[in-house]
C-alpha positions in Angstrom: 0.0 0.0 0.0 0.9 4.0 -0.8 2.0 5.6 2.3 -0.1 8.4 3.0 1.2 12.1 2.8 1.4 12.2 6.8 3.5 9.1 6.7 6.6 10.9 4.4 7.1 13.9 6.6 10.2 13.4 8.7 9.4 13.6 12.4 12.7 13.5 13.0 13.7 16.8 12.1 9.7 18.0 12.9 9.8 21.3 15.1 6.9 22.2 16.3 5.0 24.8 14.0 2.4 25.6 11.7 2.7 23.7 8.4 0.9 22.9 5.2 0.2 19.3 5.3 -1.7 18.7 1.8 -4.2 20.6 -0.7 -7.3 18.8 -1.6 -9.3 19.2 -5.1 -13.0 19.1 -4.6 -14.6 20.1 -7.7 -13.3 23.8 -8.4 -12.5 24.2 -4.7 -9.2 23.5 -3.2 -9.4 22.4 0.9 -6.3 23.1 2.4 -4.9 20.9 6.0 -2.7 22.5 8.5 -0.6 20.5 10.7 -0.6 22.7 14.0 2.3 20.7 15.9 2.2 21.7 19.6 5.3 19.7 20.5 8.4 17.6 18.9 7.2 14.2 17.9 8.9 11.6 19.9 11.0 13.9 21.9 8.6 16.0 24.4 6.1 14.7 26.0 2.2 14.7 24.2 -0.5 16.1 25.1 -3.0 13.9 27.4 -6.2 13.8 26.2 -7.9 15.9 28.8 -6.2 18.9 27.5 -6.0 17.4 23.8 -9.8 17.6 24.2 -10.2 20.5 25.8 -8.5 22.2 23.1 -10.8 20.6 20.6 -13.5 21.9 21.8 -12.4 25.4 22.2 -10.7 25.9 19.2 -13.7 24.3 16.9 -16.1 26.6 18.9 -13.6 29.6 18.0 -13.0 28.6 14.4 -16.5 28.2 13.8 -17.6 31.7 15.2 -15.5 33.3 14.0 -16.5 36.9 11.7 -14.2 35.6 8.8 -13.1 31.7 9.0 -16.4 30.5 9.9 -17.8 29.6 6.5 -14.4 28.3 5.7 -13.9 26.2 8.3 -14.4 22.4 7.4 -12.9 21.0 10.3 -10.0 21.3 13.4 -9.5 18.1 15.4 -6.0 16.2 17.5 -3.8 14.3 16.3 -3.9 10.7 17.1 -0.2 10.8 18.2 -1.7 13.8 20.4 1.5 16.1 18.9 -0.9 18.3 17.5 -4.1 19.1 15.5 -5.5 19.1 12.0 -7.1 21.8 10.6 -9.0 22.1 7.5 -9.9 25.4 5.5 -11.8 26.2 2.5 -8.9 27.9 0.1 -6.2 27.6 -1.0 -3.7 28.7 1.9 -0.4 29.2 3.3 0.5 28.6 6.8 1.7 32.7 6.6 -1.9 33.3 5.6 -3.6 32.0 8.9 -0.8 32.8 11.5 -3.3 36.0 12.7 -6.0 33.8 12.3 -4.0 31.2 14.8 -2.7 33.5 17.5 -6.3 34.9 17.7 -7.2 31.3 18.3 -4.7 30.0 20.9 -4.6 33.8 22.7 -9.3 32.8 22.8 -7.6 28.9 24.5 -4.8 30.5 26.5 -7.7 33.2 28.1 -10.3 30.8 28.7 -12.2 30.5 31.9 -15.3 29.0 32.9 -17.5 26.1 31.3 -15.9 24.7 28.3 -18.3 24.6 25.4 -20.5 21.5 24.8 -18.7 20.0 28.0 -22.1 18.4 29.2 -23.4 14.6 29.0 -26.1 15.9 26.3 -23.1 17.5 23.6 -20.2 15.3 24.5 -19.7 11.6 24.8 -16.9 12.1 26.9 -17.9 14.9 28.4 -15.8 15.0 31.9 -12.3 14.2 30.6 -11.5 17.8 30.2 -8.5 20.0 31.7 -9.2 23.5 31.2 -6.3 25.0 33.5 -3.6 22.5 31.0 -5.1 23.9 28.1 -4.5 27.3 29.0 -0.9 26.5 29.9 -0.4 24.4 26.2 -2.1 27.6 24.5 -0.2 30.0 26.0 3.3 28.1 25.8 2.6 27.5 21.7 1.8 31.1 21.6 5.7 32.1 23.2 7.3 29.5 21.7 6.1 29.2 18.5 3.4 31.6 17.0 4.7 35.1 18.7 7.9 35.2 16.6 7.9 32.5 13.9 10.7 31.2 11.8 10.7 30.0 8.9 12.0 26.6 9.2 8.3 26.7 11.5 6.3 27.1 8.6 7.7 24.6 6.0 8.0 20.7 6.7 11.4 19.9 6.9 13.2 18.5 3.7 
């Protein structure tokens, strides 16, 4: 079997960042998936999925609201390695093109207080393994370390 565009990028040499991962055709569209890698695969620690989920459910409520990525919004969801998230956008993108659109996001995570969205038996089906006060930390420590003052070498998979 063909490996699967995930599968070639080196996580070796994989900083965390904000990356293109692939372009999609549909029809005359183009959907465009971001890998937003939180830590360094197989070096740091992941993310557990209390936080992991947390995050979820913040950042698709964000995205989804939001005045200008709402419509184009397809999807934002972990990782199963739990390095990071997948998001999906209507458009033809560059990770350049959404780095407001990401700060905006993780400052919304990093600020958060109170009763995480859809965090209920009714919305969720696993509604109580949530860790609000990790999320914040994880938002705000991607924020410093990665989105406030990108490189480049943050933005491109590595060769």
């Amino acid at each position: 079997m063909k490996k699967i565009a995930s599968f070639t990028v080196d996580h070796i040499k994989l900083l965390p960042g904000l990356y293109v991962s692939r372009k999609d055709h549909i029809g005359a569209e183009i959907i465009t998936t971001f890998d937003i890698r939180m830590t360094k695969p197989n070096e740091e620690p992941v993310m557990n999925t209390a936080e992991v989920h947390t995050i979820e459910h913040l950042g698709a409520t964000f995205l989804r609201n939001h005045p200008q990525y709402a419509d184009q919004t397809i999807y934002f969801g972990p990782m199963g390695c739990r390095t990071g998230f997948y998001l999906l956008l209507a458009g033809d993108l560059a990770s350049r093109d959404i780095l407001p659109l990401m700060q905006e996001m993780f400052a919304f995570i990093r600020d958060f207080r109170g009763d995480v969205p859809g965090a209920c038996a009714k919305d969720c089906g696993n509604y109580l393994d949530m860790n609000l006060p990790m999320a914040n930390y994880l938002a705000e420590k991607y924020l410093r370390e990665v989105l406030a003052d990108i490189s480049p070498e943050r933005l491109s998979y590595p060769e």
